[in-house]
C-alpha positions as CSV (number, residue, x, y, z in Angstrom):
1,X,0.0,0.0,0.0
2,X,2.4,2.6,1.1
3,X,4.2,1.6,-3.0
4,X,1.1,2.9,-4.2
5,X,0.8,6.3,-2.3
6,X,4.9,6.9,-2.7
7,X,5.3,10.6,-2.5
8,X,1.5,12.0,-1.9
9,X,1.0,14.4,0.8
10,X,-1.4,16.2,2.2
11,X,-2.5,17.9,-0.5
12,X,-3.4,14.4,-2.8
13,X,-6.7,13.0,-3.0
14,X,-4.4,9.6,-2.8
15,X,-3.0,10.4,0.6
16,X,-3.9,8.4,3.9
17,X,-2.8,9.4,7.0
18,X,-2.4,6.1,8.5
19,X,0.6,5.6,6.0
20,X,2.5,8.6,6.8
21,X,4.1,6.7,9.6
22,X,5.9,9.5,10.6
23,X,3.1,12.3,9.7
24,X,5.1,14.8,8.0
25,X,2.4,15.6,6.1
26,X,4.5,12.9,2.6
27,X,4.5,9.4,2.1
28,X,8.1,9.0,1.6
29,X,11.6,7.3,1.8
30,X,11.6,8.5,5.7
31,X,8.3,5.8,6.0
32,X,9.4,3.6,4.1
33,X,12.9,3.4,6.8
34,X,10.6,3.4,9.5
35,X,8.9,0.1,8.3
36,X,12.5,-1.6,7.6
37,X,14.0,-0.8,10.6
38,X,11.1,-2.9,12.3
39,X,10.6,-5.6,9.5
40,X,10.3,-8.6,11.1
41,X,9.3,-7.4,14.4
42,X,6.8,-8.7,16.6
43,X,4.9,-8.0,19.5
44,X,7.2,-9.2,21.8
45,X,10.3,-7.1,20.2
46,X,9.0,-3.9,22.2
47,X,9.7,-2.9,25.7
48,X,6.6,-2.8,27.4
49,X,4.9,0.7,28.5
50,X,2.9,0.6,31.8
């Protein structure tokens, strides 16, 4: 999904929120290194928040 919506922003009909994962207001490179610095995560990678 976030292939498809490389490089809209805020003012695009095209652009969703939920994959700016950074919301900068882009879909862009700097999402895209969010989601590869946590491929292959899972739940139990994450320190737990109380």
């Amino acid at each position: 999904m976030i292939a498809r919506l490389f490089n809209a922003n805020l003012n695009d009909a095209a652009y969703n929120a939920q994959c700016d994962l950074n919301l900068d207001g882009a879909i862009n490179l700097s999402d895209i290194v969010i989601i590869a610095k946590h491929f292959n995560s899972s739940a139990s990678s994450y320190v737990k928040v109380i």
